[in-house]
C-alpha positions as CSV (number, residue, x, y, z in Angstrom):
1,X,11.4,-3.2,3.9
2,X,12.3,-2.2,0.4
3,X,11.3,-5.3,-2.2
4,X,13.8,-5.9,-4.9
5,X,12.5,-6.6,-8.2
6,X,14.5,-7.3,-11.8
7,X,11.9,-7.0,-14.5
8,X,13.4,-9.0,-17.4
9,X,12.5,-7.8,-21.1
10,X,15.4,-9.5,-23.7
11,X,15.1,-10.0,-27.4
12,X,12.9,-7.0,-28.1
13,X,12.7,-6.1,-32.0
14,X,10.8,-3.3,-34.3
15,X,8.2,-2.0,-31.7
16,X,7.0,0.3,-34.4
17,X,3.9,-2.4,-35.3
18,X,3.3,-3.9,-32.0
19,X,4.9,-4.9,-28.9
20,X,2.1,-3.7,-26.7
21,X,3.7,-6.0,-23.9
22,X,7.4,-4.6,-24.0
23,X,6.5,-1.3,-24.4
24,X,4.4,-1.7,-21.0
25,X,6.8,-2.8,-18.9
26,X,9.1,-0.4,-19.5
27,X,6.7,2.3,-19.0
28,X,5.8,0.0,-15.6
29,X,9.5,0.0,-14.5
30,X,9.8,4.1,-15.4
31,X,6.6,4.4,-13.0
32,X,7.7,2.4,-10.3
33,X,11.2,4.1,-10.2
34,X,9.6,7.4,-10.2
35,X,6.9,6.6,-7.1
36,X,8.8,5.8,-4.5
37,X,5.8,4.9,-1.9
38,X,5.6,1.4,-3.5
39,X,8.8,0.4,-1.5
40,X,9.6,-1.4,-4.5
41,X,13.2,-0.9,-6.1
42,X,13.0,-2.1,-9.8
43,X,15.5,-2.9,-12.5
44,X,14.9,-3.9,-16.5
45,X,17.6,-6.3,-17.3
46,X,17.5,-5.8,-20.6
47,X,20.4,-6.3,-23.6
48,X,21.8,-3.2,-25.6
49,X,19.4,-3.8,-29.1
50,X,16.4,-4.0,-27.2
51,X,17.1,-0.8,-25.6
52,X,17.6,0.8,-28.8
53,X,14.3,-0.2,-29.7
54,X,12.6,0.6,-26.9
55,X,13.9,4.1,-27.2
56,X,12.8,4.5,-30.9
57,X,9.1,4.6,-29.8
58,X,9.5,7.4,-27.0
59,X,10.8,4.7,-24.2
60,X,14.1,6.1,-22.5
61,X,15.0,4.8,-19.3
62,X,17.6,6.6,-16.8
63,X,20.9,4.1,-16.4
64,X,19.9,3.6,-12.5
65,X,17.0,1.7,-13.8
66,X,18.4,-0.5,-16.4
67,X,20.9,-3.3,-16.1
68,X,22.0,-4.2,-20.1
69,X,23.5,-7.3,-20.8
70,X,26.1,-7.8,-23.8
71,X,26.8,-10.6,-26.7
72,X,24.4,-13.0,-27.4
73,X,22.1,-15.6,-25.9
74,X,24.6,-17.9,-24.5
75,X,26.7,-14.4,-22.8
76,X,22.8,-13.0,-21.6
77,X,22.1,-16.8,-20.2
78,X,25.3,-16.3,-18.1
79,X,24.8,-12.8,-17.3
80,X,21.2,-13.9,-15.7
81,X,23.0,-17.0,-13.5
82,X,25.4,-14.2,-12.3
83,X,22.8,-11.4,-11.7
84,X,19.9,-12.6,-10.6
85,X,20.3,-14.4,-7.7
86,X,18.7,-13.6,-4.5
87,X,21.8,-11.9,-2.7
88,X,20.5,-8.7,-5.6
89,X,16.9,-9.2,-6.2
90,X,13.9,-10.7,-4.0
91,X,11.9,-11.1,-7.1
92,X,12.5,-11.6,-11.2
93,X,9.6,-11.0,-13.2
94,X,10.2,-12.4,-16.5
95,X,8.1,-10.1,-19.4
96,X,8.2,-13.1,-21.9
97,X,8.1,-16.7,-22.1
98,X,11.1,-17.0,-24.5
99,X,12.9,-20.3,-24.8
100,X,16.4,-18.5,-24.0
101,X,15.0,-18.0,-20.3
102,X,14.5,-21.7,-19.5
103,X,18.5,-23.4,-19.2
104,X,18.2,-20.8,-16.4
105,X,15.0,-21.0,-14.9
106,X,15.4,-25.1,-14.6
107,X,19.5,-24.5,-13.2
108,X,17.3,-22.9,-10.0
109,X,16.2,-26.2,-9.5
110,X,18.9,-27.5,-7.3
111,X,19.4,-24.3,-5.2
112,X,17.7,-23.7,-1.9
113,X,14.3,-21.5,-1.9
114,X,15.8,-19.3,1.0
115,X,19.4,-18.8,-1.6
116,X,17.0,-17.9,-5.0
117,X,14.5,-15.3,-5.7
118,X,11.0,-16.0,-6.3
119,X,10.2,-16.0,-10.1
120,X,7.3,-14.8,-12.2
121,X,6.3,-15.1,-15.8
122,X,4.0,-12.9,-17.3
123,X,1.6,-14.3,-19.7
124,X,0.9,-12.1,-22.9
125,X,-1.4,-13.8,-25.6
126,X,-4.9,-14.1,-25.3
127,X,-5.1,-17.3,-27.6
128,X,-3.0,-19.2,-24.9
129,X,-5.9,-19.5,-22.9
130,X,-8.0,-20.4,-25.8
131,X,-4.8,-23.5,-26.6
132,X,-5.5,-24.8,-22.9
133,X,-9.1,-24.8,-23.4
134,X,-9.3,-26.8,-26.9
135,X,-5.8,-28.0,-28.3
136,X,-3.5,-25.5,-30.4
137,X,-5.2,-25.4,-33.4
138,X,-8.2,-23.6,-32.3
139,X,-6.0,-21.3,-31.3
140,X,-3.7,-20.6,-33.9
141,X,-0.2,-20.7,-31.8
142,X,2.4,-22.2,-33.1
143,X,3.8,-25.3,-31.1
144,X,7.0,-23.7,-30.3
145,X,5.3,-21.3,-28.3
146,X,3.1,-24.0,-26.8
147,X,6.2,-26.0,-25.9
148,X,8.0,-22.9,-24.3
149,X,5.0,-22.4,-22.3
150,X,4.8,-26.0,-21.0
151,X,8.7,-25.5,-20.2
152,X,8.0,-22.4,-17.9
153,X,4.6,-24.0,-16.0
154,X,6.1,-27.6,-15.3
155,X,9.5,-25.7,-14.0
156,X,9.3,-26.0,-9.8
157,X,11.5,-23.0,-9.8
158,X,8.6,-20.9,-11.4
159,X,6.5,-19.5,-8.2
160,X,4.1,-17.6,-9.9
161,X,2.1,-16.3,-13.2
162,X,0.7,-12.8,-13.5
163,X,-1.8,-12.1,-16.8
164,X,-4.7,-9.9,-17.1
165,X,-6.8,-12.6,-18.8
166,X,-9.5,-14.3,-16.2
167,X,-9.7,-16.6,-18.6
168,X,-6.5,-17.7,-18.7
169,X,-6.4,-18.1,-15.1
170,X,-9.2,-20.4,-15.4
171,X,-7.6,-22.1,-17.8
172,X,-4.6,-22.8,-16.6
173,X,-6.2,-23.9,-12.9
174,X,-7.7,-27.0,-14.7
175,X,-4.9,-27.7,-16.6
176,X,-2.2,-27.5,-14.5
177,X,-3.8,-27.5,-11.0
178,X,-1.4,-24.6,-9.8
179,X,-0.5,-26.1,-6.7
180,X,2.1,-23.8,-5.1
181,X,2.2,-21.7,-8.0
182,X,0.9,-17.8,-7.4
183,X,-1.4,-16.6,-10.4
184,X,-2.1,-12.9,-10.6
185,X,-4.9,-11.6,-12.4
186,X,-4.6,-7.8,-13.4
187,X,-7.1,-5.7,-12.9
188,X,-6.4,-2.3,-14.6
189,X,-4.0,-1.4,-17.6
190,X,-2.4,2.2,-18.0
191,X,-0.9,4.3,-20.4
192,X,1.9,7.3,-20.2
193,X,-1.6,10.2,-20.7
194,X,1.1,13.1,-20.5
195,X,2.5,11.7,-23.8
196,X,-1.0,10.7,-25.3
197,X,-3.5,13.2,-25.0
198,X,-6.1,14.5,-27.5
199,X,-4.9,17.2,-30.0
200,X,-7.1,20.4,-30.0
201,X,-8.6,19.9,-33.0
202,X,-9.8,16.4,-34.0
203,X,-10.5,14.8,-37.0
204,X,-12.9,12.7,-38.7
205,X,-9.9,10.0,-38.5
206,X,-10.2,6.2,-37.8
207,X,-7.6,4.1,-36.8
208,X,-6.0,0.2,-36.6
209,X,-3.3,-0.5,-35.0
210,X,-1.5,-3.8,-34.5
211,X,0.5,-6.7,-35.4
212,X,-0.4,-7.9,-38.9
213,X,-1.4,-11.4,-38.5
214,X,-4.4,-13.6,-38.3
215,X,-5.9,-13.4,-35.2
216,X,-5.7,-9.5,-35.3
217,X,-8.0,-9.7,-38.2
218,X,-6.7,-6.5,-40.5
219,X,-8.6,-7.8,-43.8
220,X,-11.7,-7.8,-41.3
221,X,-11.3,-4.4,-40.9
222,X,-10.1,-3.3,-44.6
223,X,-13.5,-5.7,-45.8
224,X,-15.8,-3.9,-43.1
225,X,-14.9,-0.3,-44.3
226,X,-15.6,-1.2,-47.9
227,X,-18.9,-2.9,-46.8
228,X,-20.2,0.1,-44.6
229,X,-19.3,2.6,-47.6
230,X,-21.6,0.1,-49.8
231,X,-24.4,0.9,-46.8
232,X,-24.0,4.3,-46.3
233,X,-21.8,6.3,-48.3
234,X,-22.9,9.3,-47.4
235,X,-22.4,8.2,-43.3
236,X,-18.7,7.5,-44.1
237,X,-18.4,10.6,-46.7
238,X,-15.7,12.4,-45.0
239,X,-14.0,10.0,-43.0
240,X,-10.4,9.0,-43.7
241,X,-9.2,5.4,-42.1
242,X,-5.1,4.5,-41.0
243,X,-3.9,1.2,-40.6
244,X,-1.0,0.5,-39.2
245,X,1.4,-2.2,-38.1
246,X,4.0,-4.3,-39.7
247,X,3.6,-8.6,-39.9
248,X,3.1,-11.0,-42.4
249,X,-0.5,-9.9,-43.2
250,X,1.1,-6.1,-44.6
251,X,1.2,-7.4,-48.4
252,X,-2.3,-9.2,-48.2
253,X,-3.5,-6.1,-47.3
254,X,-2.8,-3.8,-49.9
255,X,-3.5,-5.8,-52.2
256,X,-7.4,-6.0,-50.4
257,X,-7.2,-2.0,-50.3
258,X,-6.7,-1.9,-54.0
259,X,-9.1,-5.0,-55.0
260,X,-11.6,-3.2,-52.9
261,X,-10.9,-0.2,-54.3
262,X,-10.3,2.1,-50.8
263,X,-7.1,3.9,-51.9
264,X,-9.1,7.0,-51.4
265,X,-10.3,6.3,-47.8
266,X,-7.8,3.3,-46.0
267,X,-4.0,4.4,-46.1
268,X,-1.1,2.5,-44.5
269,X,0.1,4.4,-42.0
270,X,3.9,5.1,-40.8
271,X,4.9,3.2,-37.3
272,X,6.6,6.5,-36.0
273,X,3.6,8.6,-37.0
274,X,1.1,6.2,-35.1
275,X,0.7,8.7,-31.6
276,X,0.1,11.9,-33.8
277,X,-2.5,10.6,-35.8
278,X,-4.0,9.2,-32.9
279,X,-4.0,12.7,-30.9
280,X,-6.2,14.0,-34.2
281,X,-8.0,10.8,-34.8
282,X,-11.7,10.2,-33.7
283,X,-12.2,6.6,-33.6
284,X,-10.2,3.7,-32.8
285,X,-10.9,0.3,-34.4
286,X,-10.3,-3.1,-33.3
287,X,-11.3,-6.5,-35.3
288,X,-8.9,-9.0,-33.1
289,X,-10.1,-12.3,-32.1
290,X,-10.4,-13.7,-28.1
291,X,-9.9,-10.1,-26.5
292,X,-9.0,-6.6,-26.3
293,X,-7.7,-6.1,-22.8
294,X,-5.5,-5.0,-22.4
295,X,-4.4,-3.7,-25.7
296,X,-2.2,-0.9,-25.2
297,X,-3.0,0.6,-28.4
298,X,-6.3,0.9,-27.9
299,X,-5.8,2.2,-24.3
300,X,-3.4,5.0,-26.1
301,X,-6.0,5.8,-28.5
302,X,-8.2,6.3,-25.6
303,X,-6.0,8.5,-23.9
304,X,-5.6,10.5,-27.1
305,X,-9.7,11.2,-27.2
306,X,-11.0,8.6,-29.3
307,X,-14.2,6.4,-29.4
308,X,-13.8,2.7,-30.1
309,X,-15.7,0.3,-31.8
310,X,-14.5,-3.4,-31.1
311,X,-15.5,-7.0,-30.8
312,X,-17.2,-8.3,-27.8
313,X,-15.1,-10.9,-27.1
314,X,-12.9,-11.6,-23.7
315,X,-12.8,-8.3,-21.5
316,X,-13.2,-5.7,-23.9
317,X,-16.3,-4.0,-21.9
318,X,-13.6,-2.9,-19.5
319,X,-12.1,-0.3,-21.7
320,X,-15.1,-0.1,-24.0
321,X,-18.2,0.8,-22.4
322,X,-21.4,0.8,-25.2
323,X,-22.6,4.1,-25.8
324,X,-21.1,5.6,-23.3
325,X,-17.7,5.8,-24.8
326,X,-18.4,3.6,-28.3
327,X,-20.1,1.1,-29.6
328,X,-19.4,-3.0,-29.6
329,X,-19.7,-5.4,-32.7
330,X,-21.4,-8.6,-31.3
331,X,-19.7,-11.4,-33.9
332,X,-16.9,-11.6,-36.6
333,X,-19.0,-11.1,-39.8
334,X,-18.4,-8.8,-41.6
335,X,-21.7,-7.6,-42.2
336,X,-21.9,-6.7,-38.5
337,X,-18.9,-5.1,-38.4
338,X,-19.8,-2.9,-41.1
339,X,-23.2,-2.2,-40.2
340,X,-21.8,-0.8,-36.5
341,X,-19.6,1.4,-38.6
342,X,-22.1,2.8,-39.5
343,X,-24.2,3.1,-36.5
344,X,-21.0,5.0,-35.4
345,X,-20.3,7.4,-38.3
346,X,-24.6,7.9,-38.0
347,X,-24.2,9.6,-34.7
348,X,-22.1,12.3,-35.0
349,X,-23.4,14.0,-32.3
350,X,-22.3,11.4,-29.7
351,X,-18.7,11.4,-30.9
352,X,-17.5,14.1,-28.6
353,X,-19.0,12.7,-25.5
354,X,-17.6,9.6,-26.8
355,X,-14.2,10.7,-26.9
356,X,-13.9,12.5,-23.6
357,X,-15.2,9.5,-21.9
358,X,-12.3,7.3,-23.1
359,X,-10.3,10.0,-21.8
360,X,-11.6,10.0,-18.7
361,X,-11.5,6.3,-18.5
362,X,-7.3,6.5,-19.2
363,X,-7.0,9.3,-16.1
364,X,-9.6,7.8,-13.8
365,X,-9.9,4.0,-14.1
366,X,-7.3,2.5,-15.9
367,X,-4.3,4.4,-14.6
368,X,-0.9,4.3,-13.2
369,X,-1.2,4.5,-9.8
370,X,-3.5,1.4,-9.3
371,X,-1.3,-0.7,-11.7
372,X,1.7,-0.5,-9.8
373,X,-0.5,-1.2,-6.7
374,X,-0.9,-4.0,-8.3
375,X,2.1,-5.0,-9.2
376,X,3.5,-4.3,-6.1
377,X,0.8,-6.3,-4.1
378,X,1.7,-9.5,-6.4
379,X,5.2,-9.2,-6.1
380,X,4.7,-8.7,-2.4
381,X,3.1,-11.9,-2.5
382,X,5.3,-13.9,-4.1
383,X,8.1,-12.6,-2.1
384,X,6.3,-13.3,1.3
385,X,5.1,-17.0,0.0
386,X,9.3,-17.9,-0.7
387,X,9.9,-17.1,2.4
388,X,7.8,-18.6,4.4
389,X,8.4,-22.0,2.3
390,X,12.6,-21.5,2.8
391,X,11.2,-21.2,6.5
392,X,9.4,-24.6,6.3
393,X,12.8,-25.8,4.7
């Protein structure tokens, strides 16, 4: 029996700093449409602007996999009461939890489970699982998202959660005590390695890459680089470092690059130049807080041949692996930071075994063919547990 899934990705905006989470769901929905021994037929409802974003950073779906909605929120509220009920799909996977997607969610409410699909939400932010754990301030998310989030778990017409954060999962099973609800815990991540792949000749480049804002931590970064040159100039002597990524953080840090006088070694790099430089860069670099699974830019710049260095926070060891594929910064100070810069730049002849092994990692491990397993098996799921409850009555 073929499963039929709508994968739901509205509202999308400048993907040229960020949105790691849209652009992996379209690349999910091009898989899935191109393997057809999933027995899963998949659609992105989508709306016209987001496609045009999505297409400005290399993500072009066929029209047989897309279904765009026009106008506005109210029209794109309609459209999903007219398209998404169970007579078309088995199962809607929603890609955010955005506000616009709850007037619908809660009109399931009065509708038999045999007459609806079953409905998932997939849970993006690390620091959510941090605001379950000790109130929204320690984890700097704002209380509209909080709020939207609450919306979408008390709904009875949501049937499951998919995330890759175990933590979460934990999280939300004391806080909520799922009940009926499915929660999915992803395993494996996985990136287009056609499309990023190591250049031939690589360069003594570093890179950061993400949203400008706190909790990604750029002015850790920007202050570690200057620190590690203070340590070791020599280490660090031919080394150039990117940044790049748009967010409220952007004028902060130029202003730290000049105070701290990097001009000559930290550039701001262009959003539309981010997968060329990675193909020649070396090392990839990231100072976020809570966890770097499953960021997708750092699993890009592992399929483009580069080393990481990263905080050891949340699931980080499994993309980075120490020594064998980089090296792992044990706090947020950013004396430690620095100093395992320069552990790195110190040992120059581990870079290229380094580098293949991410590689290797983005072909072997964390690949395509198990993540739409995966997704498969939790839609699967979902869709067998909705119809044994419409059974029940």
């Amino acid at each position: 029996m073929t499963l039929r899934v709508a994968v739901v990705l509205c509202g999308v905006a400048d993907l040229q700093g960020g949105g790691g989470a849209e652009r992996y769901f379209a690349d999910l929905v091009a898989a899935i449409a191109n393997s057809p021994r999933t027995g899963v037929d998949i659609t992105l409802c989508t709306d016209a602007a987001s496609v045009r974003a999505l297409g400005l950073v290399g993500r072009s779906l066929s029209e047989r996999q897309l279904l765009v909605w026009g106008g506005g929120r109210v029209a794109q509220l309609r459209a999903m009461r007219r398209d998404l009920g169970l007579a078309r799909f088995d199962v809607v996977h929603l890609v955010q939890a955005l506000p616009r997607y709850l007037p619908w969610l809660w009109c399931l409410a009065p509708v038999p489970r045999a007459r609806r699909p079953a409905v998932a939400l997939n849970v993006n932010d690390s620091r959510l699982a941090v605001a379950l754990e000790r109130g929204r301030g320690a984890a700097a998310i704002g209380a509209v998202e909080l709020l939207a989030y609450r919306g979408f778990f008390l709904a009875p017409t949501l049937d499951g959660l998919m995330s890759w954060y175990e933590r979460f999962a934990a999280a939300y099973e004391r806080r909520y005590r799922a009940g009926r609800k499915l929660v999915g815990v992803a395993r494996h991540c996985f990136v287009d390695t056609a499309r990023f792949h190591p250049d031939v000749v690589k360069q003594p480049w570093g890179v950061f890459a993400g949203r400008l804002v706190d909790y990604k931590r750029p002015l850790l970064f920007v202050e570690s680089v200057a620190r590690a040159r203070d340590i070791d100039a020599l280490a660090l002597a031919d080394w150039r470092f990117f940044v790049f990524g748009e967010g409220p953080l952007r004028a902060a840090l130029l202003a730290s690059i000049r105070a701290l006088g990097l001009q000559d070694i930290v550039s701001p790099g262009e959003g539309g130049a981010l997968r060329d430089t990675l193909m020649k860069s070396s090392l990839f670099v990231s100072t976020q807080d809570n966890e770097n699974f499953t960021s997708l830019a750092m699993l890009e710049a592992m399929a483009c041949g580069n080393a990481v260095i990263a905080r050891d926070v949340g699931q980080t060891r499994a993309f980075v692996r120490p020594g064998c594929n980089g090296l792992l910064s044990a706090d947020d100070e950013v004396e430690t930071m620095a100093r395992t810069l320069v552990e790195f730049c110190r040992r120059p002849a581990d870079h290229v075994r380094w580098r293949e092994e991410s590689r290797r990692i983005t072909l072997e491990e964390h690949c395509v063919a198990r993540v739409v397993d995966e997704f498969a098996a939790f839609w699967a799921a979902l869709d067998a547990r909705r119809r044994a409850a419409s059974q029940r009555g």
